[in-house]
N, C-alpha and C positions, 0 to 999 in steps of 0.2 A: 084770472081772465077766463072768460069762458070757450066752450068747445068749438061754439060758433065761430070765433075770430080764429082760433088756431085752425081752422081749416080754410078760410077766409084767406089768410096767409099762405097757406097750402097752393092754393088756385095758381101762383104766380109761377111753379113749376121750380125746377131744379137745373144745377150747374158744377161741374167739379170747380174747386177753388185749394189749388195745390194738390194734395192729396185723400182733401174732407169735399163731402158732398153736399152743397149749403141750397136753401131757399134763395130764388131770386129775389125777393123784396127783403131787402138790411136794412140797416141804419146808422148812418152818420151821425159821428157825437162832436161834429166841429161847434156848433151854434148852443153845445151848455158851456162853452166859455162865454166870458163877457163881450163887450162890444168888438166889435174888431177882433175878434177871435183872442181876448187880451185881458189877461184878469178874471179874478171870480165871477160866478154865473149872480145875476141878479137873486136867485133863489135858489138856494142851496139844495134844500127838501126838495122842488121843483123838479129841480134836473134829476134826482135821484128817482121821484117817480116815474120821469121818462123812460130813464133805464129800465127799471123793473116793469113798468106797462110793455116794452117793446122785449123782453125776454119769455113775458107771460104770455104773449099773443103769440109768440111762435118765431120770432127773430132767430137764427142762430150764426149771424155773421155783423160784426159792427165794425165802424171803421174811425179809426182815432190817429193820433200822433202826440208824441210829448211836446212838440214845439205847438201843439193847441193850448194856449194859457200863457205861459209855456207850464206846462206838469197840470194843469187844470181836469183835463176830462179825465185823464187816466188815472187819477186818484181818485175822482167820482164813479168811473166805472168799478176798480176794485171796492170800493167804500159801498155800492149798491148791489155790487154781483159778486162777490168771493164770497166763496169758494165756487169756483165758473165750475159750469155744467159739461159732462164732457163731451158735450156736440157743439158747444159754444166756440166759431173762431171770430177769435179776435186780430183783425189786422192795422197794423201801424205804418209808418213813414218816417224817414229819415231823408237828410239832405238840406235843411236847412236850420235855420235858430233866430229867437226872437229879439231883437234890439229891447234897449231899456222904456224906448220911445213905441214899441209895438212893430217895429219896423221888420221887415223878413228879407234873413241876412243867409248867403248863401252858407252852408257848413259841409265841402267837400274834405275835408282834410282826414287824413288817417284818424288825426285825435278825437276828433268832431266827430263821424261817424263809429268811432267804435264807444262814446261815451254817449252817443244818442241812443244805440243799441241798449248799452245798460242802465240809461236812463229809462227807456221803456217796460226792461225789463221789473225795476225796482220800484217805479210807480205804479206797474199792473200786479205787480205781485206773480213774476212770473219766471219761472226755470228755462224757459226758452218761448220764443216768441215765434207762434205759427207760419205766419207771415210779413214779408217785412218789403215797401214798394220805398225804391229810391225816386228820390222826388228830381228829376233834373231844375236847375236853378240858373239857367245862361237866360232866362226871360223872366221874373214870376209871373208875369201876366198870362205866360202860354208858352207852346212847344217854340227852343227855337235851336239852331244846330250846333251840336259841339261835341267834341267828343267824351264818352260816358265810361269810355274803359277803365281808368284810373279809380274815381269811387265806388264802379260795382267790383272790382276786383279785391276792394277790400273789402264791401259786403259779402261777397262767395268767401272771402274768408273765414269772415265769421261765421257763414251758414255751416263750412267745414271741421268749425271750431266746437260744432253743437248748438249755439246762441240761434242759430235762427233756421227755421224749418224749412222755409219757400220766400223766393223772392219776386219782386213784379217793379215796375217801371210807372212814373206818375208824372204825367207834363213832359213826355217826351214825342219826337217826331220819327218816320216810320224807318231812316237810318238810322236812329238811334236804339230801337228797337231789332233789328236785324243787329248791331255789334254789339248788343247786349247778351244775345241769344247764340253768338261764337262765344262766349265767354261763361254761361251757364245758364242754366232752365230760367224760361222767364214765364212765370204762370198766371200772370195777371197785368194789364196795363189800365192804367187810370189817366183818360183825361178829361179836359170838359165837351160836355158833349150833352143835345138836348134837341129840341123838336125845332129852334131856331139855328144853331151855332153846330151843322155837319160835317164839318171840313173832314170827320173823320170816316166818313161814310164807308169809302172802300180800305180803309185799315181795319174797321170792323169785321166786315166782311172775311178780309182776309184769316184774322186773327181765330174766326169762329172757325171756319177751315182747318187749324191748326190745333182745334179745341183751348182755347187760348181766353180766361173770362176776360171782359173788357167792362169797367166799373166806370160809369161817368160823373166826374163830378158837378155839381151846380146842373143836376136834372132837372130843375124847375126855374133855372136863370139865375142860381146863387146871390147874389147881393142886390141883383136887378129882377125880380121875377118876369116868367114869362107873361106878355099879355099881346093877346091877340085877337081876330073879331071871329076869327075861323074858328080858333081854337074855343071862344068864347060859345058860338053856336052849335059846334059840336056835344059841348058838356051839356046846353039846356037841350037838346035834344034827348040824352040821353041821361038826364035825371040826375046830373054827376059835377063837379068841380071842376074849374080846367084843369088845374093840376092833377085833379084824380085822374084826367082824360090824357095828361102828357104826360103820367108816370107810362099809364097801359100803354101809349103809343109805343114809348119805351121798351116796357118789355115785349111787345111784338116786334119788335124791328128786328130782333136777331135773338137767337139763343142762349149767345154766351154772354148777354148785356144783366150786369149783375147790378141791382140800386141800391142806395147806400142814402135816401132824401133824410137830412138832418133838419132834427125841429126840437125845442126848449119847452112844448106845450103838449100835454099829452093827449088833448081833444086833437088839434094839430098832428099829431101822429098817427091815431085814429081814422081820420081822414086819409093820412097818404096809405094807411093800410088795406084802405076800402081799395083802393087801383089794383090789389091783385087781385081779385075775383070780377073786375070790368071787363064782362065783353065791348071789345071795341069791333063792330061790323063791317065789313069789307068797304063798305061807300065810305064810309066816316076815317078810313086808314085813308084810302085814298085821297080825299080829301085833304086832309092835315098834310100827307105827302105830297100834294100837289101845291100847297099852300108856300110850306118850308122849301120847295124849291125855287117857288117864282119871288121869294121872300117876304111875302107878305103874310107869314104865318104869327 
């Protein structure tokens, strides 16, 4: 890849992420599993070039889990990138597991969590694993309350055990977040979060305060893409894709907003790469911010 895109990538600025210092613009390797996040990727070779497209361009942060397939992307990502490079982090998830049917099944249990752990490890091909976000599972559809003490107490375990370097929170709400954070370092939280769906706005805020990355997932509307007429006029204004134009909105919105947009197609990745070097102009922020509040963005 050439010199061009890896500074392309550059443009999106920087973030600590545990105790490595990654690029804002990653990548999400949920969408080279098959449908439904279930089964082989339609094209094997496919998904593999994505991977090495998004390592050559300058990625050094992707975000996986074994219950993706289940065992699907994290043997494509070993299979296309081992022997990893050593600025490469790779972060994963625990906390839930795939029904036979595709179905996603909560997996708090001591056994569960500590065999998701060496399931990732054994799939990545890895001695310990950098980062590891428990995924809360009292809703799958989104944050809802209960308490988190009991399975992260056995992920600090393991973090104490050597298996896992840094831990972070995924689908959780902002108590769950504060008793997570009595209980050990929480260096990353992941929810959904995008130019439409801000419920998270001042956890954000807060979080950055705290130097705390916050990774969103479905930055583009995940299984529903974003569309909108705001968002739509803003990109032909500026020569750009909506989604090139609500990745940048993105990463302007706070500092510590780390992206992670997953895609199967490497022209498609391409694309969301072009969002870090997007200037998005003061009118045009505002705009979209005024859009996503009155909801019609």
């Amino acid at each position: 890849m050439s010199r061009i895109d890896q500074s392309r990538i550059g443009k999106s600025g920087t973030f600590t992420l545990g105790g490595r210092i990654v690029k804002r613009l990653g990548y999400g390797a949920m969408q080279l599993a098959g449908p439904g996040v279930f089964g082989p990727p339609k094209d094997h070779d496919a998904a593999l070039a994505v991977l090495r497209e998004a390592l050559a361009s300058g990625v050094d942060h992707i975000d996986t889990s074994d219950f993706y397939g289940p065992h699907v992307t994290n043997k494509l990502i070993r299979e296309a990138l081992a022997p990893y490079p050593d600025d490469l982090v790779i972060v994963t998830k625990i906390g839930a597991r795939r029904g036979a049917d595709g179905s996603w099944i909560p997996a708090f249990s001591r056994e569960g969590l500590t065999q998701a752990v060496h399931d990732n490890l054994r799939n990545l091909g890895l001695d310990v694993l950098e980062l590891v976000n428990l995924r809360s599972m009292f809703d799958a559809h989104g944050p809802a309350e209960g308490s988190i003490e009991a399975p992260l107490t056995i992920l600090a375990e393991l973090q104490r055990q050597g298996l896992v370097r840094h831990i972070g929170l995924s689908n959780v709400t902002p108590a769950q977040i504060a008793e997570g954070r009595r209980i050990c370092e929480i260096v990353c939280v992941q929810n959904a979060y995008n130019l439409v769906h801000r419920a998270d706005d001042a956890l954000i805020d807060d979080l950055a305060r705290d130097g705390i990355a916050y990774v969103p997932f479905f930055p583009l509307g995940g299984f529903t893409p974003l569309q909108s007429a705001t968002l739509s006029a803003v990109a032909a204004r500026l020569g750009a894709t909506p989604m090139q134009v609500a990745l940048a909105w993105l990463l302007r919105r706070a500092p510590n907003i780390l992206l992670i947009p997953g895609t199967s197609s490497v022209a498609h990745f391409q694309e969301n790469l072009a969002a870090a070097a997007l200037n998005l102009p003061d009118d045009a922020a505002r705009e979209l911010d005024a859009s996503a509040s009155t909801g019609s963005a």
